[in-house]
PDB file with SEQRES, HELIX, SHEET and CRYST1 records, atoms N, CA, C and O in Angstrom:
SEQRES   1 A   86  UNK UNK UNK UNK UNK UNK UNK UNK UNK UNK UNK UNK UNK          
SEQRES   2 A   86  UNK UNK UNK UNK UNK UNK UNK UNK UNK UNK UNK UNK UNK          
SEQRES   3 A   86  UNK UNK UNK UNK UNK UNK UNK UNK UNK UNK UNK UNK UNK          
SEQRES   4 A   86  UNK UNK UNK UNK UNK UNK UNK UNK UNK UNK UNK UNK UNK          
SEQRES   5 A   86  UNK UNK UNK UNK UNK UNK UNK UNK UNK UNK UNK UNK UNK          
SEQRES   6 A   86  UNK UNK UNK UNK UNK UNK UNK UNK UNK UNK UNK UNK UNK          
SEQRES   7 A   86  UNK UNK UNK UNK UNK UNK UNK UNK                              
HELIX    1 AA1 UNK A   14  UNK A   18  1                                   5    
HELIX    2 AA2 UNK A   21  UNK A   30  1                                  10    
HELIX    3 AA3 UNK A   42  UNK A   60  1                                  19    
HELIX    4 AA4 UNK A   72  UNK A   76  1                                   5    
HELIX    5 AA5 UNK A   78  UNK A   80  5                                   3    
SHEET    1 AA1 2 UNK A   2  UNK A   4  0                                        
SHEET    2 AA1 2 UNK A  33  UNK A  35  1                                        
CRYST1    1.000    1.000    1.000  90.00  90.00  90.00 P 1           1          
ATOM      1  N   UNK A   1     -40.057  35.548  41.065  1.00  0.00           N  
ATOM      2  CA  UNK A   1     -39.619  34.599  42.063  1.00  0.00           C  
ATOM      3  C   UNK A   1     -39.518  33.226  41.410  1.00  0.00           C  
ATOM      4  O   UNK A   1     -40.493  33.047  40.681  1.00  0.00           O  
ATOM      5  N   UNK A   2     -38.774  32.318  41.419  1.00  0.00           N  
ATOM      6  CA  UNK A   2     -38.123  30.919  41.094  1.00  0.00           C  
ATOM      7  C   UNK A   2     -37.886  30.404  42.572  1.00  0.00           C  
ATOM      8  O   UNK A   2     -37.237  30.921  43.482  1.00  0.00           O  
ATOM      9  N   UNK A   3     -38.823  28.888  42.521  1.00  0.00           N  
ATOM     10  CA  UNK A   3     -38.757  28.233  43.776  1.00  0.00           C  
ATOM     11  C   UNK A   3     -37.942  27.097  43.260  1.00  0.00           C  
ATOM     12  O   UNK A   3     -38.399  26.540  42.262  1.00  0.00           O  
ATOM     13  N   UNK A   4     -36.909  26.683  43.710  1.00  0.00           N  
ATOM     14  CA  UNK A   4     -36.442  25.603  43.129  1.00  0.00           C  
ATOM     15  C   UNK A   4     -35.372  24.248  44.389  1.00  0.00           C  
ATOM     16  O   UNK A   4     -34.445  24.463  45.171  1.00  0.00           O  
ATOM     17  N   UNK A   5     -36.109  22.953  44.017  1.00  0.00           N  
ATOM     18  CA  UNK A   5     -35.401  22.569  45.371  1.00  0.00           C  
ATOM     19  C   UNK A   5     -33.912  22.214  45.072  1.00  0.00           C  
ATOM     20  O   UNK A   5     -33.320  22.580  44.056  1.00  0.00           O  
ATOM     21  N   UNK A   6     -33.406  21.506  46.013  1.00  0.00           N  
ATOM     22  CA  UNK A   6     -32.232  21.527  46.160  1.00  0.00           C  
ATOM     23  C   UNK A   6     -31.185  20.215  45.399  1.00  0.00           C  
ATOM     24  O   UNK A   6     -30.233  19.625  45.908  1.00  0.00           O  
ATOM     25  N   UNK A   7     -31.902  20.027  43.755  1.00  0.00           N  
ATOM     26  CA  UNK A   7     -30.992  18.939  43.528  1.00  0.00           C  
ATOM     27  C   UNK A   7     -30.018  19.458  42.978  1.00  0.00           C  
ATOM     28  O   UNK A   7     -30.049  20.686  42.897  1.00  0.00           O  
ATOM     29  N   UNK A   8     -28.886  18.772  42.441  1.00  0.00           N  
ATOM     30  CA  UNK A   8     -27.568  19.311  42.144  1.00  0.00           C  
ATOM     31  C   UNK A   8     -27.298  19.722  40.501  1.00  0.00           C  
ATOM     32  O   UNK A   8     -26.193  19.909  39.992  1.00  0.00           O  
ATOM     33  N   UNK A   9     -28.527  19.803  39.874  1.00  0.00           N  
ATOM     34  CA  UNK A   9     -29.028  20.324  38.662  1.00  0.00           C  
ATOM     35  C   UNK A   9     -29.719  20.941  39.272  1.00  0.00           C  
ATOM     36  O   UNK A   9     -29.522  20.453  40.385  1.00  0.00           O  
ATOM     37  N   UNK A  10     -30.347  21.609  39.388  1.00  0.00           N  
ATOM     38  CA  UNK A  10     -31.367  22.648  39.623  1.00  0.00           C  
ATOM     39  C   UNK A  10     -30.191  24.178  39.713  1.00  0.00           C  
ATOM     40  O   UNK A  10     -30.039  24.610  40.856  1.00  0.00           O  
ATOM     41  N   UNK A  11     -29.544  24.812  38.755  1.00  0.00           N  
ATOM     42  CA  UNK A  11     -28.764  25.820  39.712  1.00  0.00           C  
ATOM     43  C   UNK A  11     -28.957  26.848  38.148  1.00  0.00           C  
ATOM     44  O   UNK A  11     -28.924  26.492  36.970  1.00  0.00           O  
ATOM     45  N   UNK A  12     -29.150  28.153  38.742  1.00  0.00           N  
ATOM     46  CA  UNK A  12     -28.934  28.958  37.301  1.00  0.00           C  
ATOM     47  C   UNK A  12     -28.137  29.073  36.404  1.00  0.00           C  
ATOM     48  O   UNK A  12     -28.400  29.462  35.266  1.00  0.00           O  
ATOM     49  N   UNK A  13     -26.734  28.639  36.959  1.00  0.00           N  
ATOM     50  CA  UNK A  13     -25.684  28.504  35.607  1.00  0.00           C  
ATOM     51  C   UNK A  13     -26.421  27.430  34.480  1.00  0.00           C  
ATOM     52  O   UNK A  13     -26.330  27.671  33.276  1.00  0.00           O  
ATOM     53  N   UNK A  14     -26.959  26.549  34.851  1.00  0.00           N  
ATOM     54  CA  UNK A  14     -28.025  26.046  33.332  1.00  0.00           C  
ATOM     55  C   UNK A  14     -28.456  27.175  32.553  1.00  0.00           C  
ATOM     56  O   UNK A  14     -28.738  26.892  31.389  1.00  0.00           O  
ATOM     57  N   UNK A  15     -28.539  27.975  32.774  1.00  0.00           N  
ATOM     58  CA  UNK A  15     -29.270  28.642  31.845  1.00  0.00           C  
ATOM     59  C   UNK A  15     -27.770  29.100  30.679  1.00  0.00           C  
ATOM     60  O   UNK A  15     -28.005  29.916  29.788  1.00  0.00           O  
ATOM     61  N   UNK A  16     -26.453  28.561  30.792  1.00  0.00           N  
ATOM     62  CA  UNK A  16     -25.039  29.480  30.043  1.00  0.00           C  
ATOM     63  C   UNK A  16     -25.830  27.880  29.057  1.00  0.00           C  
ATOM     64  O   UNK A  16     -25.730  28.197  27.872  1.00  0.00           O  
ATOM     65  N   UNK A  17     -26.342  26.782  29.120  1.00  0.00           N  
ATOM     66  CA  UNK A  17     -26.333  25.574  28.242  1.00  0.00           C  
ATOM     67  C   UNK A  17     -27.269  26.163  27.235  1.00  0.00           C  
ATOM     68  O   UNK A  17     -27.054  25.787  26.082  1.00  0.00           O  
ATOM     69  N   UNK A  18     -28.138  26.898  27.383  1.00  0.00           N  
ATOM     70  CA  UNK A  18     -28.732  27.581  26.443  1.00  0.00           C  
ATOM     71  C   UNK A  18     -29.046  28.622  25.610  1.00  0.00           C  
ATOM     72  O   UNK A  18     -29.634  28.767  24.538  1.00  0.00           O  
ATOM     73  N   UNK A  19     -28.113  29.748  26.942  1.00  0.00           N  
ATOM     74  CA  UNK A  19     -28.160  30.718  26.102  1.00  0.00           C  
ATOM     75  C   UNK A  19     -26.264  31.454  26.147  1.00  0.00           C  
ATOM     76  O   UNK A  19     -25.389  31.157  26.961  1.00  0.00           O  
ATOM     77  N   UNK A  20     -26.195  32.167  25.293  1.00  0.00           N  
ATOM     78  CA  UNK A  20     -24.567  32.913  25.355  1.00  0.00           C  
ATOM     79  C   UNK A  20     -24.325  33.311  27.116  1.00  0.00           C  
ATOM     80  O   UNK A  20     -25.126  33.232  28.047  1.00  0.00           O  
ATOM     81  N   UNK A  21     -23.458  33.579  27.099  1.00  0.00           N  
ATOM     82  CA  UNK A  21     -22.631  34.269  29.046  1.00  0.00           C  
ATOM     83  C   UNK A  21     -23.726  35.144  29.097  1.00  0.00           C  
ATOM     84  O   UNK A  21     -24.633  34.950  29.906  1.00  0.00           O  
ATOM     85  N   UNK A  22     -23.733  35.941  28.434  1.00  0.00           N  
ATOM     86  CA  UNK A  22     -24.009  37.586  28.560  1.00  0.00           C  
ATOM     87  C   UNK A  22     -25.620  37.327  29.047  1.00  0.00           C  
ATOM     88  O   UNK A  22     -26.039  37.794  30.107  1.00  0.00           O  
ATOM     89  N   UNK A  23     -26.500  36.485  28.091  1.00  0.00           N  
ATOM     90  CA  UNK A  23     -27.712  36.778  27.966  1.00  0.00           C  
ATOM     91  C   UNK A  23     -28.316  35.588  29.174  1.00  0.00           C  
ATOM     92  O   UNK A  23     -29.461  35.749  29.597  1.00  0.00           O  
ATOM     93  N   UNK A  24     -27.511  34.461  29.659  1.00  0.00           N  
ATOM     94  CA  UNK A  24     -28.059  33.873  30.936  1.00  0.00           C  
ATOM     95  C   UNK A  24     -27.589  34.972  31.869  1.00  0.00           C  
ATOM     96  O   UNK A  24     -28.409  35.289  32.730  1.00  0.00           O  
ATOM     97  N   UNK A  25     -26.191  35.750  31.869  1.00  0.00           N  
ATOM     98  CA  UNK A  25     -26.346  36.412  33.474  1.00  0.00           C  
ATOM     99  C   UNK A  25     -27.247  37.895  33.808  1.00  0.00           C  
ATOM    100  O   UNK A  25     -27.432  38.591  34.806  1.00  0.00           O  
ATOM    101  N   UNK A  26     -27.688  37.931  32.324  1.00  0.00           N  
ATOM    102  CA  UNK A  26     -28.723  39.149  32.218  1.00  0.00           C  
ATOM    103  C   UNK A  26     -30.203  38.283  32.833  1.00  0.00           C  
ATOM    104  O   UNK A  26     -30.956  38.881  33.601  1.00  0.00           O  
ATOM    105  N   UNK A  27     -30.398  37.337  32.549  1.00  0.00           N  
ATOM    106  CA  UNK A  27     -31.906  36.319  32.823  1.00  0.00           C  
ATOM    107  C   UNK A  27     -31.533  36.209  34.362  1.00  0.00           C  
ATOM    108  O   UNK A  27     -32.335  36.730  35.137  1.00  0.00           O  
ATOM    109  N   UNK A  28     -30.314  35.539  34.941  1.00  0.00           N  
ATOM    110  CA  UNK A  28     -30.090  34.976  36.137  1.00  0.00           C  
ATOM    111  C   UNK A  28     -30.597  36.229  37.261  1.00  0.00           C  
ATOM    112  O   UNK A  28     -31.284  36.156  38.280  1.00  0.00           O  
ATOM    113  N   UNK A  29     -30.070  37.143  36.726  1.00  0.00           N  
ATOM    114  CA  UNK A  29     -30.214  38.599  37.520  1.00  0.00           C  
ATOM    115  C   UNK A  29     -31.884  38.681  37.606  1.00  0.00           C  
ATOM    116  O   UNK A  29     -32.239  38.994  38.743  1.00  0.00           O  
ATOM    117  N   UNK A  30     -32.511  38.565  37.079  1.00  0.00           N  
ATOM    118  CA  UNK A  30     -33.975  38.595  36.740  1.00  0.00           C  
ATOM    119  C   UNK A  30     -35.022  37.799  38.328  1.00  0.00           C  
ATOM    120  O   UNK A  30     -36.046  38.210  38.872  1.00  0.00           O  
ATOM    121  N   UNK A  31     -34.246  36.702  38.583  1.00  0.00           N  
ATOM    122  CA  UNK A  31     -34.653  35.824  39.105  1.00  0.00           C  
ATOM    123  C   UNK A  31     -34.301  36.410  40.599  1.00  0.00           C  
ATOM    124  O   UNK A  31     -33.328  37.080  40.946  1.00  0.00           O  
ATOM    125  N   UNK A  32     -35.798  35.773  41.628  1.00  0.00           N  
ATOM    126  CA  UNK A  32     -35.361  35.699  42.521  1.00  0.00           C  
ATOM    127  C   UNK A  32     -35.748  34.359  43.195  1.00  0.00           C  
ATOM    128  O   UNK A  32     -36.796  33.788  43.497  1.00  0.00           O  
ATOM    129  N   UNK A  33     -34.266  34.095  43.302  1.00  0.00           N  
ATOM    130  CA  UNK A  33     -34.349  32.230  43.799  1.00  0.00           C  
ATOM    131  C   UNK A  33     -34.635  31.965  44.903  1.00  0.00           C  
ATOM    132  O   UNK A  33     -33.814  32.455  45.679  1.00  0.00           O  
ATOM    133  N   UNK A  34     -35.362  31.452  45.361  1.00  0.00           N  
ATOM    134  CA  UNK A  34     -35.746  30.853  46.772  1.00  0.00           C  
ATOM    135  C   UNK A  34     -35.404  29.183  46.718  1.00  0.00           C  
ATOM    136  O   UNK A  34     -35.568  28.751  45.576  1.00  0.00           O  
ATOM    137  N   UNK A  35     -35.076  28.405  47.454  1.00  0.00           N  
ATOM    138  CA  UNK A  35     -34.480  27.305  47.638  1.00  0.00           C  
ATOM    139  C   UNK A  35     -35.755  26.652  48.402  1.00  0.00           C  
ATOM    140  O   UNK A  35     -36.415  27.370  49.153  1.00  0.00           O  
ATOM    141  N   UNK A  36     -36.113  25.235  48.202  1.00  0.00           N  
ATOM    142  CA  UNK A  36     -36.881  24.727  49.215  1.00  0.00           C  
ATOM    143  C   UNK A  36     -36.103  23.980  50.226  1.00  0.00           C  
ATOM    144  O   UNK A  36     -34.958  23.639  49.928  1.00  0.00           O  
ATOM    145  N   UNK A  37     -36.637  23.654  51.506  1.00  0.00           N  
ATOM    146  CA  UNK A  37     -35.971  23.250  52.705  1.00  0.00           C  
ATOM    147  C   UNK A  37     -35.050  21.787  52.023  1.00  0.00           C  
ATOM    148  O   UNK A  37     -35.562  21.074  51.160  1.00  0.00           O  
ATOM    149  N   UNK A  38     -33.670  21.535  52.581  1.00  0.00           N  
ATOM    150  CA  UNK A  38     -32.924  20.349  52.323  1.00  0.00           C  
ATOM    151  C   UNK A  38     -33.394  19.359  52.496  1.00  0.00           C  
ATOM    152  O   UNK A  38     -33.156  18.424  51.731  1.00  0.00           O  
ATOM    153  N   UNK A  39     -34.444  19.197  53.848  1.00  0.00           N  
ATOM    154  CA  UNK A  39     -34.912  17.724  54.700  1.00  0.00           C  
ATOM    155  C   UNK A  39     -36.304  17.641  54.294  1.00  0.00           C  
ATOM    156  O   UNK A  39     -36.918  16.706  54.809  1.00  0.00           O  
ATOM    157  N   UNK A  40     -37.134  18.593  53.281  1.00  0.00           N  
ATOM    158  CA  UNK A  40     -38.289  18.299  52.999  1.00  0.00           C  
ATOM    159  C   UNK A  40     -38.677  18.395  51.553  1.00  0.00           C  
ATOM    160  O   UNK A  40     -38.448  19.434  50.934  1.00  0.00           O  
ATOM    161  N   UNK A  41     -39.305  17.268  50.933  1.00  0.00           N  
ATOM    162  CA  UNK A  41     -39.615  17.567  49.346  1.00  0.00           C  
ATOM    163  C   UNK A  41     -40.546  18.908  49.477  1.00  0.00           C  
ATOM    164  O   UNK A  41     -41.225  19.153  50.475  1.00  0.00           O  
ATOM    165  N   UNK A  42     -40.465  19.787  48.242  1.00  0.00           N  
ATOM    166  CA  UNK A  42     -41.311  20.917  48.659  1.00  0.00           C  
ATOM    167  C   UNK A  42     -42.537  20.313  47.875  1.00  0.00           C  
ATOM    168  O   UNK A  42     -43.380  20.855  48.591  1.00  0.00           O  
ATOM    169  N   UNK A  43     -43.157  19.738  47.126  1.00  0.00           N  
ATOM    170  CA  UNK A  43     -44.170  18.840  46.943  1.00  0.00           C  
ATOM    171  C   UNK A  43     -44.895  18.380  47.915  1.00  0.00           C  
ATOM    172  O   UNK A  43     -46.106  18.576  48.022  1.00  0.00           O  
ATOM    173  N   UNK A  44     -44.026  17.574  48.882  1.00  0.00           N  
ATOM    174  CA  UNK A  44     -44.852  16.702  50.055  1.00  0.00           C  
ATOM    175  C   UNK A  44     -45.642  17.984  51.145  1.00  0.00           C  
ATOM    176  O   UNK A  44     -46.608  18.050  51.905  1.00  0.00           O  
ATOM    177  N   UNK A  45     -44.607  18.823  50.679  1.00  0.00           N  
ATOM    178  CA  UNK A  45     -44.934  20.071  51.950  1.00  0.00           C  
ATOM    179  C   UNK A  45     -46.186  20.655  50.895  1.00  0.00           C  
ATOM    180  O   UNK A  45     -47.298  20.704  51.420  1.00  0.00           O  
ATOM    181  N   UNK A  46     -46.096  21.066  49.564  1.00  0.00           N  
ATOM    182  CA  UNK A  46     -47.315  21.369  49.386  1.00  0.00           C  
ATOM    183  C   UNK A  46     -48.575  20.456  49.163  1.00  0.00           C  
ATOM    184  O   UNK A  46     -49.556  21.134  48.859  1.00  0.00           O  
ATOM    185  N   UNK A  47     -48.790  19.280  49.222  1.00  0.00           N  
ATOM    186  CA  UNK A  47     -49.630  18.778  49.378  1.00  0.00           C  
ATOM    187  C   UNK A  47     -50.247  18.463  50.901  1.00  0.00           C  
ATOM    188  O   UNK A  47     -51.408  18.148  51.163  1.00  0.00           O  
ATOM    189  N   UNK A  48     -49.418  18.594  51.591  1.00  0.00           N  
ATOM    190  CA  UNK A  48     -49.977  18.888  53.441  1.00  0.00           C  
ATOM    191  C   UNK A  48     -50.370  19.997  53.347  1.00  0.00           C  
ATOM    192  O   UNK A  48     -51.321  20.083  54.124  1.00  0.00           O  
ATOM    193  N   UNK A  49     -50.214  20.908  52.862  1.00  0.00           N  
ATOM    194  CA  UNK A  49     -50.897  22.348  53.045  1.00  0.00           C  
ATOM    195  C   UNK A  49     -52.220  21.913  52.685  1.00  0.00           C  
ATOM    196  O   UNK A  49     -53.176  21.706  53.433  1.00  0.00           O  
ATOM    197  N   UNK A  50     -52.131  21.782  51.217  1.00  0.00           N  
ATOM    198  CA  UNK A  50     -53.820  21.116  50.614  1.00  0.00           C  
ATOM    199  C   UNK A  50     -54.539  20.150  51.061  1.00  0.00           C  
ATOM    200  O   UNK A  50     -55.554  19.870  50.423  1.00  0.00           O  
ATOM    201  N   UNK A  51     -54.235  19.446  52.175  1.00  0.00           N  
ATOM    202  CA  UNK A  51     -54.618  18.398  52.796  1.00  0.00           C  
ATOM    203  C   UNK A  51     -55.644  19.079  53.800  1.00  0.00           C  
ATOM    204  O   UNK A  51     -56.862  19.025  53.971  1.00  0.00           O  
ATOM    205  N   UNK A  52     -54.180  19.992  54.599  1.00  0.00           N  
ATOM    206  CA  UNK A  52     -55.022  20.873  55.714  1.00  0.00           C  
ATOM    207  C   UNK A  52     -56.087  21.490  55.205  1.00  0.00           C  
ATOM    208  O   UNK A  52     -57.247  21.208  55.506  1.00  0.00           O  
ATOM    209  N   UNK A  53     -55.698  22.481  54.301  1.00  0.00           N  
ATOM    210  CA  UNK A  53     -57.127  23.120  53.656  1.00  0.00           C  
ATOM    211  C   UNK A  53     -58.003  22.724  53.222  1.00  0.00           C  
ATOM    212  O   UNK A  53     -58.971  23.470  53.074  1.00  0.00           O  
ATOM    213  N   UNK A  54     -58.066  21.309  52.803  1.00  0.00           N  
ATOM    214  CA  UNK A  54     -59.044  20.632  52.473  1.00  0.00           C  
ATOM    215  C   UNK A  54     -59.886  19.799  53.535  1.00  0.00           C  
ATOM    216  O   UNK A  54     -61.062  19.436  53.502  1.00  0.00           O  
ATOM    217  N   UNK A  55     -59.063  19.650  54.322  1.00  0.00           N  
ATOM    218  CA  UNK A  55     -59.504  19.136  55.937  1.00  0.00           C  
ATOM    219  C   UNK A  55     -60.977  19.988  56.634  1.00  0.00           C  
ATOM    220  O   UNK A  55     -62.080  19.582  57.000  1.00  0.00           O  
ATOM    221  N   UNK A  56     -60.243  21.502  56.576  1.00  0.00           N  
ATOM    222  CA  UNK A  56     -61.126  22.397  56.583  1.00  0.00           C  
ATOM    223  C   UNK A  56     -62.405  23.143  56.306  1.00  0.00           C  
ATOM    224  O   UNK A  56     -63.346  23.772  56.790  1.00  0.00           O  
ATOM    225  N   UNK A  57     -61.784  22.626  55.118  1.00  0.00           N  
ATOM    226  CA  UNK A  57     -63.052  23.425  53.602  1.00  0.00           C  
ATOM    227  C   UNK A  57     -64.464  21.876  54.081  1.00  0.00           C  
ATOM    228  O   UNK A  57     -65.674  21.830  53.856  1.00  0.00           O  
ATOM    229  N   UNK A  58     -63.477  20.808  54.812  1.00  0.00           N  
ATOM    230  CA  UNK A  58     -64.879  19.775  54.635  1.00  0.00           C  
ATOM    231  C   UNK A  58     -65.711  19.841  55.846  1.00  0.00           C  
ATOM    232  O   UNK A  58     -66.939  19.783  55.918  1.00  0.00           O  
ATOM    233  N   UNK A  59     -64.843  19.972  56.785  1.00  0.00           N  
ATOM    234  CA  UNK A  59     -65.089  19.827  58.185  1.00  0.00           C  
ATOM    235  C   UNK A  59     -66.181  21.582  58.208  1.00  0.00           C  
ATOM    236  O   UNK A  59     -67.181  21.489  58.920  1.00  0.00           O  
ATOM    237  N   UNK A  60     -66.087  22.249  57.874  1.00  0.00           N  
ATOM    238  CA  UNK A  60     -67.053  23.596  57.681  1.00  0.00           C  
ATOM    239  C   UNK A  60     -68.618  23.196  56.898  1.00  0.00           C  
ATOM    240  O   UNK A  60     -69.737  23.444  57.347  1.00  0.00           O  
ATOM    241  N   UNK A  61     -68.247  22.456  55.508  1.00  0.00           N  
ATOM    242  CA  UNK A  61     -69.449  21.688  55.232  1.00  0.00           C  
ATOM    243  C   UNK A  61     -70.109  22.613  54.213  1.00  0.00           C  
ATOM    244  O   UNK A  61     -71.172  22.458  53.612  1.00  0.00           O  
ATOM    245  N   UNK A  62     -69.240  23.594  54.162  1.00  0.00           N  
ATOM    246  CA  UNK A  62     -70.332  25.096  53.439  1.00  0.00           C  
ATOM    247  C   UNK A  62     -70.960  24.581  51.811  1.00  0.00           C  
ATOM    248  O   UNK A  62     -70.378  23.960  50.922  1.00  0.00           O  
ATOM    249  N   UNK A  63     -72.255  25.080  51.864  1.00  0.00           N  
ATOM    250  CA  UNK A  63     -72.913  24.280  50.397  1.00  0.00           C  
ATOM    251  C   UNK A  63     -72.273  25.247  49.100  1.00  0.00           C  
ATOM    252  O   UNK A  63     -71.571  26.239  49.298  1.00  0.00           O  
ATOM    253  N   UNK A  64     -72.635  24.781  47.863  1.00  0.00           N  
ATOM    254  CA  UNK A  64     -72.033  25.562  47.225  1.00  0.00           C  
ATOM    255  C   UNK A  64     -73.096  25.873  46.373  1.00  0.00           C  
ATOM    256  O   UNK A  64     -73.623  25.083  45.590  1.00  0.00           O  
ATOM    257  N   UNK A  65     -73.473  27.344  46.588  1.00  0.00           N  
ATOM    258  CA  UNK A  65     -74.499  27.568  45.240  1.00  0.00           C  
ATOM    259  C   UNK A  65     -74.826  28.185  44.365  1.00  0.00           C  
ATOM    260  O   UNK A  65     -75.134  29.372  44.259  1.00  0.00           O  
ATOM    261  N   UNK A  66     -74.760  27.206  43.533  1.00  0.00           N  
ATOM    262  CA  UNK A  66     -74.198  27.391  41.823  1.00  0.00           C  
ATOM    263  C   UNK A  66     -75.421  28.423  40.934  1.00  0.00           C  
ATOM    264  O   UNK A  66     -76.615  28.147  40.819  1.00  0.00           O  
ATOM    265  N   UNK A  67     -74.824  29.462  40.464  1.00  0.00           N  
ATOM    266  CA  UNK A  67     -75.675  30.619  39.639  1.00  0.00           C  
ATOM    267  C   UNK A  67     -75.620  30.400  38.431  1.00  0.00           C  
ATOM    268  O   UNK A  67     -76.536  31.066  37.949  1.00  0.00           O  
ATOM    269  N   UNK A  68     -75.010  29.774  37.497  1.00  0.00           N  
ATOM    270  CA  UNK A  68     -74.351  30.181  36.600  1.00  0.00           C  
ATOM    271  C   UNK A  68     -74.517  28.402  36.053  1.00  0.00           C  
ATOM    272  O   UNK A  68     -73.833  27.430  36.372  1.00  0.00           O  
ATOM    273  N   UNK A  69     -75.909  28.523  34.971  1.00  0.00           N  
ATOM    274  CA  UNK A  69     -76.189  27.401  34.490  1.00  0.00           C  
ATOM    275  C   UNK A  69     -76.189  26.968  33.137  1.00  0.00           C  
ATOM    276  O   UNK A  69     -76.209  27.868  32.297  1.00  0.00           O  
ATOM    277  N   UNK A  70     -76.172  25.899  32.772  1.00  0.00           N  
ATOM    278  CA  UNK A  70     -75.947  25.576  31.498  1.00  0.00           C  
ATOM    279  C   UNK A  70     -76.685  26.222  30.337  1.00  0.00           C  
ATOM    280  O   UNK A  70     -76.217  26.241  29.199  1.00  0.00           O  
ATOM    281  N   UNK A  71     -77.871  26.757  30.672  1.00  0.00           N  
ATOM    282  CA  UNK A  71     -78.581  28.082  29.120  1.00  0.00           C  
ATOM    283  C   UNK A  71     -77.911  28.762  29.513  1.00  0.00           C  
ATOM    284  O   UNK A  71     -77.147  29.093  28.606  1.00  0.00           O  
ATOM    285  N   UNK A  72     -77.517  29.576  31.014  1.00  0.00           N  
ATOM    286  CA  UNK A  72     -76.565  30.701  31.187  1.00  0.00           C  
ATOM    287  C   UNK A  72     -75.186  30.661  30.152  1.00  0.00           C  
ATOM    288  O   UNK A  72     -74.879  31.695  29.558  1.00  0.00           O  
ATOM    289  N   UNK A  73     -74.452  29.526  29.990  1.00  0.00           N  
ATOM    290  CA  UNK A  73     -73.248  29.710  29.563  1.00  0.00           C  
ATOM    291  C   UNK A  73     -73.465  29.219  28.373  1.00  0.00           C  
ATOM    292  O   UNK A  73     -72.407  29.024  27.775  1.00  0.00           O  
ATOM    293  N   UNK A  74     -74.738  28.838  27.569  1.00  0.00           N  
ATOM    294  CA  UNK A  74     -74.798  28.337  25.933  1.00  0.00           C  
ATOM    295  C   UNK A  74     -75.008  29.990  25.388  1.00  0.00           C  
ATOM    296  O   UNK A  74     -74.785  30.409  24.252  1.00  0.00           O  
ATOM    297  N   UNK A  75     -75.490  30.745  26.539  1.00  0.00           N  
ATOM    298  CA  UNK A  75     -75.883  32.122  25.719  1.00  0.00           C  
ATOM    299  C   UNK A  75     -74.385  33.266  26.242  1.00  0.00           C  
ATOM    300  O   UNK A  75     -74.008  34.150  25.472  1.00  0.00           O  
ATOM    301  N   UNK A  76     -73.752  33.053  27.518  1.00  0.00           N  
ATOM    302  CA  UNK A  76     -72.555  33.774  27.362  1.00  0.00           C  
ATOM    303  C   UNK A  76     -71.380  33.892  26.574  1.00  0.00           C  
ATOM    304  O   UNK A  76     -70.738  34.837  26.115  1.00  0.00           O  
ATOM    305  N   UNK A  77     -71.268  32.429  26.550  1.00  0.00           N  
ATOM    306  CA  UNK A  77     -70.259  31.913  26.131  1.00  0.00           C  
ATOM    307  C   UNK A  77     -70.468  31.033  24.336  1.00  0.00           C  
ATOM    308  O   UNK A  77     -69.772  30.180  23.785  1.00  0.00           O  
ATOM    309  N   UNK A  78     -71.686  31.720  23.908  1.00  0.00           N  
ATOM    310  CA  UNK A  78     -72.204  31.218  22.565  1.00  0.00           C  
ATOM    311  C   UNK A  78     -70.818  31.577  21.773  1.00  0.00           C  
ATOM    312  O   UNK A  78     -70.897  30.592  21.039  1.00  0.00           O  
ATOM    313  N   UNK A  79     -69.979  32.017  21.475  1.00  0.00           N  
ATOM    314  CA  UNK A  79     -68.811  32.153  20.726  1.00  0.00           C  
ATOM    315  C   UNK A  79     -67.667  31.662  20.788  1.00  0.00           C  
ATOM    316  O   UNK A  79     -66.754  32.035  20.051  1.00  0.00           O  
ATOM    317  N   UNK A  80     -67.505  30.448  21.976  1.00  0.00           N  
ATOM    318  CA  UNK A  80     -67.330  29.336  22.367  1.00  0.00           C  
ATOM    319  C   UNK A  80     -67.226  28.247  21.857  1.00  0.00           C  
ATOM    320  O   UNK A  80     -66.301  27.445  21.727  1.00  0.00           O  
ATOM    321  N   UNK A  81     -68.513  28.288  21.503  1.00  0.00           N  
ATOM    322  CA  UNK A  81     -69.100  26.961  20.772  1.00  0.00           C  
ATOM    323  C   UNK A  81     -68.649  26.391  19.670  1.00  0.00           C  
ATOM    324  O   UNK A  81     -68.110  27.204  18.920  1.00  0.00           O  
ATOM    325  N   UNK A  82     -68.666  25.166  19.239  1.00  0.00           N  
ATOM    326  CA  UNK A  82     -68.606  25.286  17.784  1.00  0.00           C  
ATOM    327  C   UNK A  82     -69.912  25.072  17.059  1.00  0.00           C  
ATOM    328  O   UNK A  82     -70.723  24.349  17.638  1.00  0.00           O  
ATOM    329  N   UNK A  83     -70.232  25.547  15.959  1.00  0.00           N  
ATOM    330  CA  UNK A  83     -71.373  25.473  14.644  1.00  0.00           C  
ATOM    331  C   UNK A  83     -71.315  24.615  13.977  1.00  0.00           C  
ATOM    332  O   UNK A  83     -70.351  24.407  13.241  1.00  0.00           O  
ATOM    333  N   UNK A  84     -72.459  23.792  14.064  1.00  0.00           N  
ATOM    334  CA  UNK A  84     -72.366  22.391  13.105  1.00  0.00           C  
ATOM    335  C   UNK A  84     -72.991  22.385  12.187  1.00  0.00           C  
ATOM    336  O   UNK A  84     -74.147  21.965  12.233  1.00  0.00           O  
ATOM    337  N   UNK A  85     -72.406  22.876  10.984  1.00  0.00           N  
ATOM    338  CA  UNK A  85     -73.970  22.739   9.581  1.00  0.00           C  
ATOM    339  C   UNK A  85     -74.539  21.761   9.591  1.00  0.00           C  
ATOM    340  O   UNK A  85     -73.917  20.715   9.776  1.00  0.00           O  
ATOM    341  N   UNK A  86     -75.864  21.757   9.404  1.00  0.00           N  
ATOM    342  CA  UNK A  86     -76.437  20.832   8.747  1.00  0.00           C  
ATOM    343  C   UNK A  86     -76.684  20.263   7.624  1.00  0.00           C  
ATOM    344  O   UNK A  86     -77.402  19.264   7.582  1.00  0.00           O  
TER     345      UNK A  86                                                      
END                                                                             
């Protein structure tokens, strides 16, 4: 899926600027384009979503509690790390 809004560059024939006929309408086929609404940035619309959900997530209040502590992840994730000679 390809979400793409509605400016007047945004269109799959870009893809013939980069690649031969053959091999953009083999890619273009690939795609399934969805358009975002004309009258709304799809940005503004996804950041009201995250607004709401975040509205939510605060107004609930739920604590968060954390398992997974710093000796926990010096010894999981020891290969991670980097080694400093001395």
């Amino acid at each position: 899926m390809l979400a793409m809004d509605n400016l007047n560059s945004h269109k799959l024939s870009a893809l013939c600027k980069a690649f031969s006929a053959d091999q953009a309408s083999l890619l273009a086929d690939c795609f399934e384009v969805h358009q975002t609404p004309k009258h709304g940035r799809w940005l503004n619309m996804a950041e009201i979503e995250i607004a709401d959900w975040q509205a939510r997530r605060n107004a609930a209040a739920t604590p968060v509690d954390w398992r997974f502590g710093t000796e926990d992840a010096r010894v999981k994730m020891k290969s991670l790390y980097p080694t400093i000679p001395c």
